[in-house]
N, C-alpha and C positions, 0 to 999 in steps of 0.2 A: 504494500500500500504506500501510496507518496503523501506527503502532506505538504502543505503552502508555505513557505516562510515569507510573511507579509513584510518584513523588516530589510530581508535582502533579494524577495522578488525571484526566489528561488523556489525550487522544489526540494525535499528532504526524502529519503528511503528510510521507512523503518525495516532495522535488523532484529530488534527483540524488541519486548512489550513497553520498552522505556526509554529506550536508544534509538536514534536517528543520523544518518550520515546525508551530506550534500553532496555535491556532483564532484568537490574539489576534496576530500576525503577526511574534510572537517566531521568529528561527534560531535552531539549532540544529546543531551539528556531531557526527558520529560520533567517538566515541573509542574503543571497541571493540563487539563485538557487545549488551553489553549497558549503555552506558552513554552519555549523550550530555552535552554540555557547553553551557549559555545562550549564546549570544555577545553578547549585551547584559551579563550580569550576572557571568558566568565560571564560575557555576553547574554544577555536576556534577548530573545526572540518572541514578534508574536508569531502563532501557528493557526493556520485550521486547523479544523477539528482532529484531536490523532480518532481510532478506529472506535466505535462504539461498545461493537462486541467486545473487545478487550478491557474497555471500561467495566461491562457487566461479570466480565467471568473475574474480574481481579476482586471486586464488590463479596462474592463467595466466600472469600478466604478470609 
């Protein structure tokens, strides 16, 4: 699934339910549904939305 990064007009790949990479091979971490954090740079990003489904089955545990 890709998500939007409104901040730098990109697209992001999620690799696991919390982690996201960009095109240039920057991570990326989940801070909430719509916000992800550089982890090179400490960067706050806004996002759309990450996956829903993901949201509910993490809600279970």
């Amino acid at each position: 699934m890709s998500i939007f990064d409104f901040t730098k007009s990109e697209f992001l790949f999620d690799s696991d339910d919390d982690t996201a990479m960009d095109t240039e091979g920057n991570l990326y971490v989940r801070v909430s549904d719509d916000c992800a954090m550089d982890l090179e740079s400490g960067e706050l990003h806004f996002t759309s939305d990450w996956d829903k489904d993901e949201d509910e089955q993490d809600d279970l545990w």
